[in-house]
C-alpha positions as CSV (number, residue, x, y, z in Angstrom):
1,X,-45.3,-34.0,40.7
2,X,-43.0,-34.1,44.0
3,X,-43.7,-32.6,46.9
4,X,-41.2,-29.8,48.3
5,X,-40.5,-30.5,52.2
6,X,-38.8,-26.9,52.3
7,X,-35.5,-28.3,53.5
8,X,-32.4,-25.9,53.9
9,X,-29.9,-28.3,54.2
10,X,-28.7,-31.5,56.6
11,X,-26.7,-31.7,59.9
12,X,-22.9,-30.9,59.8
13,X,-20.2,-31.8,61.8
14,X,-19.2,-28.7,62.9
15,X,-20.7,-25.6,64.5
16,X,-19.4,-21.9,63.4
17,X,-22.0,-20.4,66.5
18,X,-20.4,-22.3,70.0
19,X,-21.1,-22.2,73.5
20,X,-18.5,-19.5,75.3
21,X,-16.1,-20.0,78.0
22,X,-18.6,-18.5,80.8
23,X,-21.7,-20.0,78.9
24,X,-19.1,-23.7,80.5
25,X,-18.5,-22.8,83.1
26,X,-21.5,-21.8,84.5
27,X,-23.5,-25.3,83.1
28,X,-20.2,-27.6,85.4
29,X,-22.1,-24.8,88.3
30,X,-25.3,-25.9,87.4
31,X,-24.0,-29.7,87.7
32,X,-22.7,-29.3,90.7
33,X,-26.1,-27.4,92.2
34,X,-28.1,-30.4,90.7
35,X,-25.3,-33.3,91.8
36,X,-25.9,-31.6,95.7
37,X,-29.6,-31.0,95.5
38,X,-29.8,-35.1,94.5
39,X,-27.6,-36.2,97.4
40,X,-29.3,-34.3,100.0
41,X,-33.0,-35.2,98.8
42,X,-31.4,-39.2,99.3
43,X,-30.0,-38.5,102.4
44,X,-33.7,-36.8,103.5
45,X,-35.5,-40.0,102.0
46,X,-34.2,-41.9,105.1
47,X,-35.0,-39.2,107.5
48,X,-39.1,-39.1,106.4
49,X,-41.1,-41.8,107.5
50,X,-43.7,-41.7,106.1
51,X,-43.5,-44.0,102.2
52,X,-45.5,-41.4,100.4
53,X,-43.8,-37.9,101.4
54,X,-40.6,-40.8,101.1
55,X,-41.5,-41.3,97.2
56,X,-41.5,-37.7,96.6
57,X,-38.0,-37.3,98.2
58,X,-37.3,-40.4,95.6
59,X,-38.5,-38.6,93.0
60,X,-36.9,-35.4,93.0
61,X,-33.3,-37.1,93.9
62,X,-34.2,-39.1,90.0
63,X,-34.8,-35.9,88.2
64,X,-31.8,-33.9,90.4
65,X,-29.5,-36.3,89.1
66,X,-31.0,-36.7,85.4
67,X,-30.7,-32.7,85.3
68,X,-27.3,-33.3,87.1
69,X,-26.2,-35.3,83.8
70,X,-27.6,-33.7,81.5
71,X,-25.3,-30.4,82.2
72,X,-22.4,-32.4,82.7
73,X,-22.8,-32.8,79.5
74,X,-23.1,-29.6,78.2
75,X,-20.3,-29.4,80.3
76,X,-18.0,-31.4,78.8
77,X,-19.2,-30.2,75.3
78,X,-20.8,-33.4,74.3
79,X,-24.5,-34.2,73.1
80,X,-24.8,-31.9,70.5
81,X,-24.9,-31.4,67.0
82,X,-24.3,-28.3,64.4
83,X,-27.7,-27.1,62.4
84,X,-27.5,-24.3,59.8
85,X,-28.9,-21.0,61.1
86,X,-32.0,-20.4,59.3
87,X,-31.9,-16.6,59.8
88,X,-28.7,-15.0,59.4
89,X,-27.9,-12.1,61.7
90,X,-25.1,-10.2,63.1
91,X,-22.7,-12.7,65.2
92,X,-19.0,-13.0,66.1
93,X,-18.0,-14.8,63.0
94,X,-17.8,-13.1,59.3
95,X,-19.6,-15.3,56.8
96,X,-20.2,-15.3,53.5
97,X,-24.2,-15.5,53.4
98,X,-24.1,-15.6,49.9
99,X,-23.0,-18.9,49.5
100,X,-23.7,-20.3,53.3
101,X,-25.7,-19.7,56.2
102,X,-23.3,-20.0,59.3
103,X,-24.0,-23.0,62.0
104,X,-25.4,-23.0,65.4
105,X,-24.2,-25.4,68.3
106,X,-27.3,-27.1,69.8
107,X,-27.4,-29.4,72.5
108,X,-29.9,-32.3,72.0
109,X,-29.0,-34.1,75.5
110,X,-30.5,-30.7,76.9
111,X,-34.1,-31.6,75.7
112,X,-33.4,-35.1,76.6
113,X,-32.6,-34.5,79.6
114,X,-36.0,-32.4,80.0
115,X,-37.8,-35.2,78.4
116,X,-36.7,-37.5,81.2
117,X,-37.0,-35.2,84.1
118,X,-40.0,-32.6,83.4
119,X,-43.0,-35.6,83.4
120,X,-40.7,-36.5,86.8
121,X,-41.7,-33.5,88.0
122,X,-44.6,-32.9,87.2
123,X,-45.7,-36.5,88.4
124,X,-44.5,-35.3,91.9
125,X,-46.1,-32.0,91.1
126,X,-49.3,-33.9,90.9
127,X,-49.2,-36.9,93.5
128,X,-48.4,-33.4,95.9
129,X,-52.1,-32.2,95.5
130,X,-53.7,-35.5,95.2
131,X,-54.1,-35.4,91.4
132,X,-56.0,-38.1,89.9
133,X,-54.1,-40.1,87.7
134,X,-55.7,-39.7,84.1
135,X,-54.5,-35.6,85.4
136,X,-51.2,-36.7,85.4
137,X,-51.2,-38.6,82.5
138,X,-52.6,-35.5,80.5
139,X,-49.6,-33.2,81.7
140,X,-47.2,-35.7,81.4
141,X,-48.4,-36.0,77.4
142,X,-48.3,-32.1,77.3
143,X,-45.2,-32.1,78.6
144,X,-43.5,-34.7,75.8
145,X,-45.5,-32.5,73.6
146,X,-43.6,-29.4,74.5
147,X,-40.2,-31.3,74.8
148,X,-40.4,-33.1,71.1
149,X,-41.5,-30.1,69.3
150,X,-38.8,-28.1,70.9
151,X,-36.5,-30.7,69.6
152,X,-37.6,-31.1,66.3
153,X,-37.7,-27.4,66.0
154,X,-34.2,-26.6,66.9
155,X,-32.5,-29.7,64.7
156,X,-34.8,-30.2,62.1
157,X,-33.0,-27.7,59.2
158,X,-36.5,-26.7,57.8
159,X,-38.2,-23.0,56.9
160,X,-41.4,-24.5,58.6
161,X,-40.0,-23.9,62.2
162,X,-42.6,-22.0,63.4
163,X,-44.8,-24.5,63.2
164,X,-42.6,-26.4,65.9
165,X,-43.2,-23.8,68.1
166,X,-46.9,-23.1,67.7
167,X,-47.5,-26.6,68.4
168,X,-45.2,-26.3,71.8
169,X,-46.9,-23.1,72.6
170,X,-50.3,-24.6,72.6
171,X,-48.9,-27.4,74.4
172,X,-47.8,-25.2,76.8
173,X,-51.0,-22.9,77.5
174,X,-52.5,-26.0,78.2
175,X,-50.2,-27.5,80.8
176,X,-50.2,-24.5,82.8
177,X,-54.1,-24.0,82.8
178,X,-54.0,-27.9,84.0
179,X,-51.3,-27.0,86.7
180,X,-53.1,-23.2,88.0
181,X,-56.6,-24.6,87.5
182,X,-57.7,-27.9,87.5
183,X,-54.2,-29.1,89.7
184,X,-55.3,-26.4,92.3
185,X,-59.4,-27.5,92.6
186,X,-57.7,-30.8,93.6
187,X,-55.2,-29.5,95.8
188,X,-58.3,-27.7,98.0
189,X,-60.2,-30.5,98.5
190,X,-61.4,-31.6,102.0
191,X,-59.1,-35.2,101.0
192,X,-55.9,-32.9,100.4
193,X,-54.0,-31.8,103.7
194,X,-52.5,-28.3,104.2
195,X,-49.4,-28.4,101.7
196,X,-46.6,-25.0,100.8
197,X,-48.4,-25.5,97.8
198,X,-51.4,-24.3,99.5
199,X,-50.1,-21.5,101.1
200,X,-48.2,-20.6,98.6
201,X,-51.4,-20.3,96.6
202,X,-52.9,-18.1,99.5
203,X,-50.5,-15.6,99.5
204,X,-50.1,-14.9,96.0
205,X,-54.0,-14.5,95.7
206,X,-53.6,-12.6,99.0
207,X,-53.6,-8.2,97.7
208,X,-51.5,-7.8,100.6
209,X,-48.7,-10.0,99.9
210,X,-46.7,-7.8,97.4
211,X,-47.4,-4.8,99.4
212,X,-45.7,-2.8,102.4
213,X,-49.4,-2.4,104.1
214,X,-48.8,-2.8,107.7
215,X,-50.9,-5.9,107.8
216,X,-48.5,-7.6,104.8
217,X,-46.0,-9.7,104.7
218,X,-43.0,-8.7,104.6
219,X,-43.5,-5.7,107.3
220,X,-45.1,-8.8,109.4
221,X,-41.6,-11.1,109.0
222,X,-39.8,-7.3,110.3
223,X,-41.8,-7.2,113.2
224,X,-40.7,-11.2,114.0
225,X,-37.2,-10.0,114.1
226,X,-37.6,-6.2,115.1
227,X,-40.2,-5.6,117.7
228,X,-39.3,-5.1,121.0
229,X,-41.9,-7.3,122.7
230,X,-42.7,-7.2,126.3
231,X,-40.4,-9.6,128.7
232,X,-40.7,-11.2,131.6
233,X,-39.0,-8.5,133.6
234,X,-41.4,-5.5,131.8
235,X,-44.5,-7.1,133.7
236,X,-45.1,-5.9,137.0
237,X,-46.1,-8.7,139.3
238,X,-48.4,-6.7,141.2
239,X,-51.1,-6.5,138.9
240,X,-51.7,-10.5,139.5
241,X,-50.4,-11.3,143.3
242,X,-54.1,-12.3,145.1
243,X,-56.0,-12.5,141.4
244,X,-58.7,-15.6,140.0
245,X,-57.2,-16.2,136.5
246,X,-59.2,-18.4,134.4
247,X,-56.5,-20.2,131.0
248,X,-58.5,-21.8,128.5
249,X,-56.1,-24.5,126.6
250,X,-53.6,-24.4,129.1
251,X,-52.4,-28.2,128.7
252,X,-50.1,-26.9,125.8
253,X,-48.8,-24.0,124.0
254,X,-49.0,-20.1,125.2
255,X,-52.1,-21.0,127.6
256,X,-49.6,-23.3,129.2
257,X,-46.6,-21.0,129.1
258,X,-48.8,-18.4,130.5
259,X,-49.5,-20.5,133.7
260,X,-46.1,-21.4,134.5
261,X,-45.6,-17.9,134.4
262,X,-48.5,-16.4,136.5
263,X,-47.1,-19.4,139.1
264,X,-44.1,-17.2,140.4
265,X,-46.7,-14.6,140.9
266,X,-48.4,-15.8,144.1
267,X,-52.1,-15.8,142.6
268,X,-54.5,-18.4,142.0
269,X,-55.0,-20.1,138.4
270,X,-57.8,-21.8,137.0
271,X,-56.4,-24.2,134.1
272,X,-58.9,-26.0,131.1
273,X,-57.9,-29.2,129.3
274,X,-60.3,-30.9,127.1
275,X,-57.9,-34.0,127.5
276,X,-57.8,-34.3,131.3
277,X,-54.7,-36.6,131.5
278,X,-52.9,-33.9,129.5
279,X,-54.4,-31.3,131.8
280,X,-53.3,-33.0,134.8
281,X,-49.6,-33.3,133.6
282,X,-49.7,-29.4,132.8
283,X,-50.7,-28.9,136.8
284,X,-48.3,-30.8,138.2
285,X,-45.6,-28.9,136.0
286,X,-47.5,-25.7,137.1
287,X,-47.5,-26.4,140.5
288,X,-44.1,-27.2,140.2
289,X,-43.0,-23.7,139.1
290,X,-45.0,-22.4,142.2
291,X,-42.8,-24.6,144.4
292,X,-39.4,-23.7,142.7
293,X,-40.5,-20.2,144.0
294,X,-40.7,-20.7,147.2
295,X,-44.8,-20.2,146.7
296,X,-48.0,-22.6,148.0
297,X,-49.2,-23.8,144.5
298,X,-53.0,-22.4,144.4
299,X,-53.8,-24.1,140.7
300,X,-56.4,-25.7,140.1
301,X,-57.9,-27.9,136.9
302,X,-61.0,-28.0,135.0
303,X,-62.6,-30.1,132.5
304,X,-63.5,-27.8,129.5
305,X,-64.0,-28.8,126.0
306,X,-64.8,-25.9,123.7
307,X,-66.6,-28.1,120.7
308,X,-69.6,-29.0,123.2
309,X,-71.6,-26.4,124.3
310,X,-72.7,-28.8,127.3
311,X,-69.5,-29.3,128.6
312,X,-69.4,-25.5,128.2
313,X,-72.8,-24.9,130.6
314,X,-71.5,-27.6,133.2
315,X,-68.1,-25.6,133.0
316,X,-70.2,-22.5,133.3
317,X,-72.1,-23.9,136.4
318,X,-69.2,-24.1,138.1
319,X,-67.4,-21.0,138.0
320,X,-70.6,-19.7,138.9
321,X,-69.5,-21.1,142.1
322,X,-66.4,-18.6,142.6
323,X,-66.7,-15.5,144.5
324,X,-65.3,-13.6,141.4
325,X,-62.7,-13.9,138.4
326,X,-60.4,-11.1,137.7
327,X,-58.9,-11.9,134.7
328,X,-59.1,-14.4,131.8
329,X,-57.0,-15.5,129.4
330,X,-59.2,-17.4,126.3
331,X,-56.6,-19.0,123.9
332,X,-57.8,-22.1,123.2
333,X,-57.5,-22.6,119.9
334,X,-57.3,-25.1,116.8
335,X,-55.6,-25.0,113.2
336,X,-56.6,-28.1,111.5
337,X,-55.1,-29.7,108.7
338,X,-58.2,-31.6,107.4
339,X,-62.0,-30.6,107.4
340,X,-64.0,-31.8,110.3
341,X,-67.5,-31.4,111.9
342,X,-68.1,-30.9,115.6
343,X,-70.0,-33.9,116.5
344,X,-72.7,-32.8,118.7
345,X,-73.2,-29.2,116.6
346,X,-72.5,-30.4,113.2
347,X,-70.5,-27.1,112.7
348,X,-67.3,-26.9,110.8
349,X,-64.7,-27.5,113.9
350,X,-62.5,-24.3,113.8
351,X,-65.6,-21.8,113.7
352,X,-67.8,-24.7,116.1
353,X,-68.6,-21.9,119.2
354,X,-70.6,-19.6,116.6
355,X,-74.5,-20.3,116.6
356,X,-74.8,-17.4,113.2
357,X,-76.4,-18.9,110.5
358,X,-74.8,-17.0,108.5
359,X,-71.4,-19.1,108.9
360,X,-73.4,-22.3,107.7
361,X,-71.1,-21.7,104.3
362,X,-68.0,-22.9,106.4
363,X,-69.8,-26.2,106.7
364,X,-69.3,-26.6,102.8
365,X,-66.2,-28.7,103.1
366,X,-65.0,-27.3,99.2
367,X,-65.8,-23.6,100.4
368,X,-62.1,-23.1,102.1
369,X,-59.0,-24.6,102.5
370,X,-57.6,-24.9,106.0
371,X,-55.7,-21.7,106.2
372,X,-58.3,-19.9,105.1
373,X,-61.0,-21.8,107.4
374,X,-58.4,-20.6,110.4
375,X,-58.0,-17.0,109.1
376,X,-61.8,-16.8,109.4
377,X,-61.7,-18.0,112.9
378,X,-59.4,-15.5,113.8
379,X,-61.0,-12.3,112.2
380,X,-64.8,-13.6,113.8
381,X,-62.6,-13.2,117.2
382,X,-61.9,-9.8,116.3
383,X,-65.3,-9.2,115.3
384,X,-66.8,-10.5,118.1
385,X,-64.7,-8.8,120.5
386,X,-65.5,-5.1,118.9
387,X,-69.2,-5.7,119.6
388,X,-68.3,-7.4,123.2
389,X,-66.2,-3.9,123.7
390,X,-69.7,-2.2,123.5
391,X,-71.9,-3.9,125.3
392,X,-70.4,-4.5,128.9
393,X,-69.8,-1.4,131.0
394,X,-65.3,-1.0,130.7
395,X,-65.4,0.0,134.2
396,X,-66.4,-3.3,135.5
397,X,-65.3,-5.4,132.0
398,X,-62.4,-4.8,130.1
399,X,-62.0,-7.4,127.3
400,X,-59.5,-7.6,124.1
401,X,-58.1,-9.7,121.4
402,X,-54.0,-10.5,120.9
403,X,-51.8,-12.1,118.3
404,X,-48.7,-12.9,119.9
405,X,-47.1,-13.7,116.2
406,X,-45.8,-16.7,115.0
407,X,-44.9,-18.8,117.8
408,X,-43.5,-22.1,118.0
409,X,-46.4,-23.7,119.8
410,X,-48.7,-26.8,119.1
411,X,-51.1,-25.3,116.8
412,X,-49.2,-26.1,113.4
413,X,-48.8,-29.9,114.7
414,X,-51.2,-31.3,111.8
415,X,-48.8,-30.2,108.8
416,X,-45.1,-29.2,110.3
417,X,-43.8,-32.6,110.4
418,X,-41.3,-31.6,107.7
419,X,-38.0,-31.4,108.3
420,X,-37.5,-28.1,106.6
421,X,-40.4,-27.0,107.7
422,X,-39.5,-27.5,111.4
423,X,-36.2,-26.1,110.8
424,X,-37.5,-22.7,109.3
425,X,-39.6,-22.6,112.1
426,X,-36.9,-22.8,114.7
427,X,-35.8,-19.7,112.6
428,X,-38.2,-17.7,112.3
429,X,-41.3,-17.9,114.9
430,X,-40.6,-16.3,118.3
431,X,-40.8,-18.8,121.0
432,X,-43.3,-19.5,123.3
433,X,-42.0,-17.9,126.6
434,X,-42.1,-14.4,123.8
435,X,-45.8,-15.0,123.4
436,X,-47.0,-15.5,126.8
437,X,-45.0,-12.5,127.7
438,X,-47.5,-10.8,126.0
439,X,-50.3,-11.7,127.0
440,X,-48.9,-11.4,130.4
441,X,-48.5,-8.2,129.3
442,X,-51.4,-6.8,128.0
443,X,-52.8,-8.2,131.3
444,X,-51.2,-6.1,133.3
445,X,-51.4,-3.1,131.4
446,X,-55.3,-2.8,129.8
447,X,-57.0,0.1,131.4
448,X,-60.3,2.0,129.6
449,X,-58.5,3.5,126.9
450,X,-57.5,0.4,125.4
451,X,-60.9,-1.6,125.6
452,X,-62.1,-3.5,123.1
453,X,-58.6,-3.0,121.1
454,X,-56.6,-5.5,119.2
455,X,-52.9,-6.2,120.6
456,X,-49.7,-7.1,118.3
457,X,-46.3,-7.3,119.9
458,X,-47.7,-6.4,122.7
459,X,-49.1,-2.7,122.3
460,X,-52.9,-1.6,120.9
461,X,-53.0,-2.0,117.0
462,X,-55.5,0.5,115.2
463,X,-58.6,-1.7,113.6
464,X,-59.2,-1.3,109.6
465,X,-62.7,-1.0,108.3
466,X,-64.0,-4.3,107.5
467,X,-64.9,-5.8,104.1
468,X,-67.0,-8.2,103.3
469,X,-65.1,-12.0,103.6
470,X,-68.4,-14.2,103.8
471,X,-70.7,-14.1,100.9
């Protein structure tokens, strides 16, 4: 009794079924791509500092230039071998099925070269989101899995393909629930920093990302490049000449930027720093721009640290002491890359000012991911400044919230050390003299109507209902 293996027939020299003269062309394009995306990962490898973002640079340059020889190859029409066609269907070449199947050109370096660079990936995949390393070790299986049975199904001349294939498929199914689930619990622990992985995650679970809602994306990245936002020249000094202003944050960012602005203006400015050495350099460089304008600096500088509510009442005490305040501008603000607790409250550190009990679920440090934590912070000051709107009397009060947009200020300085990232920055955020502008702006400009509103690119934006974001 012998056993049949099903075989067709073996390997021939030849192939009937070739690669065309675009199908060549197009894989010396791909070497080229690959050959340039290896030299400038190296040449970024000495930029980095830091060895482990360094050893990611290193590996992507080793599976840039694997790929990069694997398509030479194809290429140069090498690394392949001719298999009979199991199936015979309708091609360029007249054959004689009855007594042959025609041949099919296959490239074996191509799955080779996946072999060698895919668990390459991958590995960098999963050192990215902190992965522990019997995860890697399971992908990196799966992914030999795929590559071999892709192989074997593609040379080996047998009528039990399919079973190649099924095995791969399976293989496959479980690589990518490894990558979109387990991968991404990793990635959003407290332990893994802010990553483009992250938001990259965000977005795509965000329902407004794909849209045109007003809120989205892509109308958002319009209104970077489209808006016409206020300018220096659009604000009329007036409003401010004689005024108390009270900046929150104002060692850094727009709460800085706003003060040297409000300095040419001839009106008195009361600065915050949590870090008073910082804060003092931001006064002299205030008081500076008074000078420059031929105007008696009248700034002054506060201690002021917004995660302790006691050096909030002794801050409170004494500006109790002023005869009055006329206008405030409250932008300190934090976007932090790891989870922290406020010492003194115990409260998650970007939502520390709120005393709710009902925000206790921020303190879970596996609730959120940083972005998310931040986003939060933002729409309770939102929130909070509706119900502010409808309590104080708008003849005596008037109080709103502003985004000035993505700005190139401090905030982002716990996860933009990137290269890239700091490049598309310079691109794409509006600088800092845009967003105090705005404020500045709205400042000048809030009367009744507009109390309690919510101001983008420096005009009143209509509120949306609410839904439900804390459970």
């Amino acid at each position: 009794m012998s056993l049949s293996t099903n075989a067709i027939t073996t390997l021939v020299e030849y192939a009937d079924i070739t690669v065309s003269e675009p199908g060549i062309i197009w894989y010396w394009a791909v070497t080229g791509i690959f050959s340039l995306s290896a030299v400038v990962f190296l040449v970024g490898s000495f930029v980095v500092r830091h060895p482990n973002v360094r050893l990611l640079y290193y590996l992507s340059a080793l599976s840039c230039y694997i790929f990069s020889m694997t398509y030479f190859a194809m290429g140069a029409n090498i690394g392949w071998v001719a298999v009979e066609v199991e199936f015979a269907r309708g091609s360029q070449v007249v054959f004689d099925t009855a007594t042959q199947n025609p041949t099919r050109q296959v490239f074996w370096i191509r799955y080779a070269g996946w072999l060698l660079a895919t668990p390459i990936l991958m590995t960098e995949l999963f050192l990215f989101i902190n992965a522990p390393l019997s995860l890697i070790l399971h992908d990196i299986f799966m992914v030999g899995i795929v590559m071999i049975t892709g192989l074997g199904g593609a040379l080996i001349p047998t009528a039990y393909k399919w079973a190649y294939y099924v095995y791969g498929a399976f293989a496959c199914v479980a690589l990518a629930w490894m990558i979109m689930k387990t991968g991404y619990l990793h990635a959003t622990t407290k332990k893994m920093p802010v990553s483009s992985l992250h938001l990259l995650s965000f977005a795509l679970r965000n329902p407004y990302s794909f849209s045109l809602d007003p809120d989205g994306p892509f109308p958002a990245l319009y209104r970077l490049f489209a808006a016409r936002i206020p300018t220096i020249d659009s604000i009329d000094p007036t409003q401010f000449v004689g005024k108390t202003i009270l900046i929150t944050g104002a060692n850094g960012g727009c709460g800085f930027e706003c003060a040297k602005m409000l300095a040419h203006f001839d009106c008195r400015i009361i600065l915050t720093a949590r870090n008073l050495e910082r804060g003092q350099e931001a006064l002299r460089e205030v008081q500076n721009e008074a000078t420059r304008s031929g105007i008696i600096p009248k700034v002054e500088l506060s201690e002021l640290d917004l995660t302790s509510f006691e050096s909030i009442r002794s801050f409170n005490k004494e500006l109790r002491k002023l005869s009055k305040v006329d206008m405030a501008i409250l932008n300190a603000g934090i976007y932090d890359a790891e989870f922290s607790l406020c010492s003194e409250t115990g409260r998650e550190s970007h939502i520390q000012p709120s005393v709710n009990e009902l925000l206790n679920q921020i303190n879970d440090p596996t609730a959120y991911a940083c972005y998310e934590r931040y986003h939060i912070s933002k729409l309770l000051v939102v929130l909070w400044i509706q119900e502010l709107a409808k309590k104080v009397d708008s003849s005596k009060v008037l109080v709103g919230s502003i985004s000035p947009g993505l700005c190139r200020t401090g905030l982002f300085r716990s996860f933009n050390s990137n290269k890239i990232a700091q490049l598309l920055e310079k691109i794409v955020y509006r600088n800092v003299s845009q967003a105090a502008c705005q404020y500045l702006y709205v400042l000048a400009t809030m009367n009744q109507v507009s109390h309690g509103s919510f101001f983008a690119d420096g005009k009143p934006r209509p509120y949306k209902p609410t839904r439900k974001y804390l459970e």
